[in-house]
C-alpha positions in Angstrom: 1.4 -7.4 -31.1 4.1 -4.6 -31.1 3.0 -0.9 -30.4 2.7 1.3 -33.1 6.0 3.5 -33.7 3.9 6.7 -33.0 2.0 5.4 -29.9 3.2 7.5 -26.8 5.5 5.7 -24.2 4.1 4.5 -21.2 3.5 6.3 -18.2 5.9 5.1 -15.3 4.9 5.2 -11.8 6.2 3.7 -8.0 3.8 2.6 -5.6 5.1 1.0 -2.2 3.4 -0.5 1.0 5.1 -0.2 4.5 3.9 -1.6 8.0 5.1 1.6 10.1 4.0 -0.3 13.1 2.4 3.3 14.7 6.2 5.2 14.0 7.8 2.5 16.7 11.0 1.3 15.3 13.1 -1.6 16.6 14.6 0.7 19.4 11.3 1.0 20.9 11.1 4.8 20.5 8.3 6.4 18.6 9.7 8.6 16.1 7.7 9.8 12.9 10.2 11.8 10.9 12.2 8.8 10.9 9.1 6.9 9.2 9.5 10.5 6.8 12.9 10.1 5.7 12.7 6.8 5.1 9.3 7.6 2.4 11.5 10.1 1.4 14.8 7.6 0.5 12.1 5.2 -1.3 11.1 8.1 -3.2 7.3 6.5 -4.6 4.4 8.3 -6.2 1.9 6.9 -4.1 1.8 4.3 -0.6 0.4 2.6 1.6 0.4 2.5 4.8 -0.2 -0.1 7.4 -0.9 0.8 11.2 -0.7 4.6 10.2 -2.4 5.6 13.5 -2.2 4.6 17.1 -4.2 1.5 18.4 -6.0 2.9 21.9 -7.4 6.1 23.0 -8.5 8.3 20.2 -6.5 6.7 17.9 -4.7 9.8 16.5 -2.3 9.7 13.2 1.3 8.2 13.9 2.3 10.3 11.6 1.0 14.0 12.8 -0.7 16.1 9.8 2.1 19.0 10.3 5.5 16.9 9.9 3.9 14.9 6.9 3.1 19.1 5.0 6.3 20.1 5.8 9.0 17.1 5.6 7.5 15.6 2.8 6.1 15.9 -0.8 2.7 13.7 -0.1 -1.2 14.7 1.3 -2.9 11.8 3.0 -6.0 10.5 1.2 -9.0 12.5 3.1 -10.5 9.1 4.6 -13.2 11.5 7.1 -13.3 8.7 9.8 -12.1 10.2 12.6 -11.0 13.6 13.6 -7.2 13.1 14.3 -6.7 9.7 12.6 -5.5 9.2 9.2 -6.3 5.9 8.3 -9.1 3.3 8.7 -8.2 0.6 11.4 -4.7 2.0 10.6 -5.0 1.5 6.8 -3.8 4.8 4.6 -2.7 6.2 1.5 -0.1 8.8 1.2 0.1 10.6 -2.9 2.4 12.9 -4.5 1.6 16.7 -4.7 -0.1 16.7 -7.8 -1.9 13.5 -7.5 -5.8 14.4 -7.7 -8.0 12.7 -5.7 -11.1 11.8 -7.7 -12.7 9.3 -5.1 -11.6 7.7 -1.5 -13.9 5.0 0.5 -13.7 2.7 3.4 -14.4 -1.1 3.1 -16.0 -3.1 6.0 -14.4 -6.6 5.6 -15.6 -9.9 7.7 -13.0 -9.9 10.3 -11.7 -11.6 13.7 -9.9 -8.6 14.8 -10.3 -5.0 13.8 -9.7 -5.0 10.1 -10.8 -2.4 7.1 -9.5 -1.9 3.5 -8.9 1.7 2.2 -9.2 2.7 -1.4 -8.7 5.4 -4.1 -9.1 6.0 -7.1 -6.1 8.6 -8.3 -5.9 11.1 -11.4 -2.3 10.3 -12.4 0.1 11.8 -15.5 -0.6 8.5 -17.5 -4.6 8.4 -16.4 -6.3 7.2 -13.6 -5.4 4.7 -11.0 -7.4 2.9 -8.4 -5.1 1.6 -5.1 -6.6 -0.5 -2.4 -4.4 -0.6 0.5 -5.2 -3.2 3.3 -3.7 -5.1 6.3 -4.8 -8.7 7.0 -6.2 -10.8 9.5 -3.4 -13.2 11.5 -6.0 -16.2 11.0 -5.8 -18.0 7.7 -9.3 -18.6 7.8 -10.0 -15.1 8.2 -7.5 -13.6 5.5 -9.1 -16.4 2.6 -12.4 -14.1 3.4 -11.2 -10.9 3.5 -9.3 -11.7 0.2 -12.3 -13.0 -1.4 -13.8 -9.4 -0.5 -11.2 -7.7 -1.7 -10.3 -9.3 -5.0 -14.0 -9.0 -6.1 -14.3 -5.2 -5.0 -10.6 -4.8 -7.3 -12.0 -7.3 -9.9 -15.2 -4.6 -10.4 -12.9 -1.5 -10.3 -10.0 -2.7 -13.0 -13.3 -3.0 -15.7 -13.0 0.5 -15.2 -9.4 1.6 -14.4 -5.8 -0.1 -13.6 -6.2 -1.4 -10.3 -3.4 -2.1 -8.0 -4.0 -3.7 -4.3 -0.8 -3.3 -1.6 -0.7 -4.3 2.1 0.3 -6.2 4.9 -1.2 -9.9 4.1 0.2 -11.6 7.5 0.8 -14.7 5.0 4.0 -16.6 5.1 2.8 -19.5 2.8 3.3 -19.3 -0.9 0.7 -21.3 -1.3 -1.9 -19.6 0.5 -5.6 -19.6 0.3 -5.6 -15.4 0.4 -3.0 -15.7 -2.6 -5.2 -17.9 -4.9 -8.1 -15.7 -4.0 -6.0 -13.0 -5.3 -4.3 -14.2 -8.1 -7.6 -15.1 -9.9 -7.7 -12.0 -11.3 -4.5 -10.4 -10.6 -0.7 -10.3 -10.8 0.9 -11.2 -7.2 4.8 -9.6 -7.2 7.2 -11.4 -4.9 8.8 -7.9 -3.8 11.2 -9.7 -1.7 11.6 -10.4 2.9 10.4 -7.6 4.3 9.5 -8.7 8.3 11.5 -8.6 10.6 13.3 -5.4 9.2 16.6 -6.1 11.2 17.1 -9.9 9.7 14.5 -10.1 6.7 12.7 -13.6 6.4 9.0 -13.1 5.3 7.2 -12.2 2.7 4.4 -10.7 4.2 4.2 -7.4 2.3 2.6 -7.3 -0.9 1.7 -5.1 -4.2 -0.8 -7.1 -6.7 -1.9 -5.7 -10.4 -4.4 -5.9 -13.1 -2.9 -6.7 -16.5 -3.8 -3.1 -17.6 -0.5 -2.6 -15.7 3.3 -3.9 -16.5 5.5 -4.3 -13.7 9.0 -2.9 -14.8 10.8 -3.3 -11.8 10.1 -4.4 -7.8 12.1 -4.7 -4.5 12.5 -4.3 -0.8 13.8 -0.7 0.2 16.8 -1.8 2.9 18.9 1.1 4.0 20.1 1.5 7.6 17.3 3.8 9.0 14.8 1.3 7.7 16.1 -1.5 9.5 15.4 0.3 12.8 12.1 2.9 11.8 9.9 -0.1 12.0 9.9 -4.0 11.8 8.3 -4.1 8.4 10.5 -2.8 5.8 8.8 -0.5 2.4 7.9 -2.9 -0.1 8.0 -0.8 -3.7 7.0 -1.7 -7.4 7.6 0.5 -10.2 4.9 -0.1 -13.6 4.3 1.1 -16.6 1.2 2.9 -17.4 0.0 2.9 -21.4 -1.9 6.4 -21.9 -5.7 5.0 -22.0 -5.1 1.9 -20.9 
């Protein structure tokens, strides 16, 4: 049924997800103002971020607290696990100044190798938001669980809120187990090849939605610093919010 003439127009909003694979790009050199400029060329509202910190020793931030204040226009979401990291077994989300943030957790999944899910819940223009950011298992077997997990933790939270989950889900089949698992409940966007970032072939990064949510618009962010900043590429999604919905 049509919206009323006088009902407000929807709220619009860009989320993205990008593997930053710890700030090393295709040249082999560790550089996290590239990883910067690039957030900065796809210009989103709020991302996540897949290995965000460094795999071995203390496992600091990839991205150091002082370039992200003053290079860009985002806060990391306060995950309190570790001292110098910013993420949860790498996983983190980056906001907008001006994005409050009403509620951030840390989800233990069933895992092979060292896996989590991140998640907020965001005060946005058009209302609030809940964003679950993630970064799945390389077994099949592993990802159908962890998606199971997942979906039902994002199936709870969009009773409440629009719910959107993003990540890296390490899935090249279409046909997946991890995708049916997800698309019970929720939109699946096909945001386009974006692994290996030099000669796109797989569809490994994701952005998924509640129907309180209409995506207007979707892609793959290719621009020539991209291609070498890391071997994922951003994947973005832009959506429009109704106020109250």
């Amino acid at each position: 049924m049509p919206d009323h003439p006088s009902d407000p127009a929807p709220f619009r909003i860009k989320l993205a997800s990008y593997n930053i694979r710890k700030a090393i790009g295709t040249d082999r050199a560790r550089n996290p103002l590239r990883i910067l400029k690039v957030l900065q060329e796809v210009d989103a509202d709020i991302i996540a971020l897949q290995e965000a910190d460094r795999r071995f020793g203390v496992r600091s931030s990839a991205l150091p607290a002082l370039l992200i204040e003053n290079h860009t226009d985002y806060v990391p979401v306060p995950l309190d696990v570790q001292h110098d990291s910013m993420g949860w077994h790498g996983n983190a989300i980056l906001v907008r100044k001006g994005i409050a943030i009403t509620h951030h957790d840390i989800i233990h999944i069933p895992c092979l190798e060292p896996r989590g899910v991140v998640t907020a819940t965001l005060e946005t223009a058009g209302g609030p938001l809940t964003v679950f950011g993630m970064h799945l298992d390389l077994s099949g077997l592993w990802r159908v669980r962890q998606a199971r997990v997942i979906a039902e933790l994002a199936e709870a939270a969009q009773a409440e809120r629009p719910t959107v989950m993003m990540g890296d889900l390490n899935e090249w089949r279409a046909n997946a187990g991890c995708f049916r698992e997800f698309g019970r409940h929720f939109g699946i966007l096909d945001c386009g090849p974006s692994f290996h970032s030099r000669r796109p072939i797989g569809r490994l990064d994701r952005i998924m939605h509640c129907q309180r949510l209409s995506p207007t618009a979707c892609g793959v962010h290719h621009s020539a610093l991209a291609a070498t900043a890391s071997d994922h590429l951003p994947v973005w999604a832009e959506f429009a919010m109704k106020p109250g919905g």
